[in-house]
C-alpha positions in Angstrom: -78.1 -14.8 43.8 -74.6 -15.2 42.3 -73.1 -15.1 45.6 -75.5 -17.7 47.0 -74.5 -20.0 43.9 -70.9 -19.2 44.2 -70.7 -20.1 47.8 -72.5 -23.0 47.2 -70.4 -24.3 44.5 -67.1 -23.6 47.0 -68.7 -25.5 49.9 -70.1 -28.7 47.1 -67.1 -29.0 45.4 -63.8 -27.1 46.0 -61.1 -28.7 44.7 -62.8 -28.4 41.2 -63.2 -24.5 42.2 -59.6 -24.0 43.2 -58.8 -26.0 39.8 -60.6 -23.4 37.7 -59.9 -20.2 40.0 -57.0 -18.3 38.4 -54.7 -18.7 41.8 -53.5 -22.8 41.1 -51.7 -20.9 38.2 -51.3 -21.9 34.3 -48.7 -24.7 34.9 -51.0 -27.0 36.7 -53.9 -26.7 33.8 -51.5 -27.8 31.2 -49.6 -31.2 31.9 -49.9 -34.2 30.2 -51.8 -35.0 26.8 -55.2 -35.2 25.8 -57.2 -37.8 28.4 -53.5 -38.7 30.0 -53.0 -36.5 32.2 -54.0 -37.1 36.0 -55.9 -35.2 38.4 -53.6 -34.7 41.8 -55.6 -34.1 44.4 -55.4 -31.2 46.3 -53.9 -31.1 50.2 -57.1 -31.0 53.0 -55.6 -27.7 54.4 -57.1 -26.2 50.6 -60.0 -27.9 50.6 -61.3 -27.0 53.7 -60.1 -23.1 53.4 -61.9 -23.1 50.0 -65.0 -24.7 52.2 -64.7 -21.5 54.5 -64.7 -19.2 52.2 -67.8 -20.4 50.4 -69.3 -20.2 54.0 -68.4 -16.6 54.0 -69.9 -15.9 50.2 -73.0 -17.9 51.4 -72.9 -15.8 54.3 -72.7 -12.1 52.8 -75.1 -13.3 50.1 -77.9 -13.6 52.9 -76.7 -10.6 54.9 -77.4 -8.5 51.7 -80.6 -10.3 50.9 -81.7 -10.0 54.7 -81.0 -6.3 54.3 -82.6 -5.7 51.0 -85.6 -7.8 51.9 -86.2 -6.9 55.5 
């Protein structure tokens, strides 16, 4: 179930899962004041390998549900 939800939430919205993830680093997560600071969008090439890797969360979840169910 958590890996279901997890890929799902990397293939629905990624750039707001790289944002959170520990790898963008603390120097991103802290510019600007309060409501000031802006939002810079992340490059495609991220996007679309966050994307892939919720496919392969999505992916394992149902293998290990297939295999526990079946």
């Amino acid at each position: 179930m958590l890996g279901v939800l997890l890929g799902i939430m990397l293939i629905v919205a990624p750039q707001t899962a790289l944002r959170l993830s520990v790898f963008v680093g603390p120097n991103r997560r802290r510019r600007g004041d309060y409501g000031t600071d802006k939002h810079d969008s992340l490059s495609d090439q991220w996007t679309w390998l966050i994307r892939g890797l919720g496919v392969v969360c999505l992916a394992i979840a149902l293998f290990i549900a297939y295999q526990t169910y079946a």
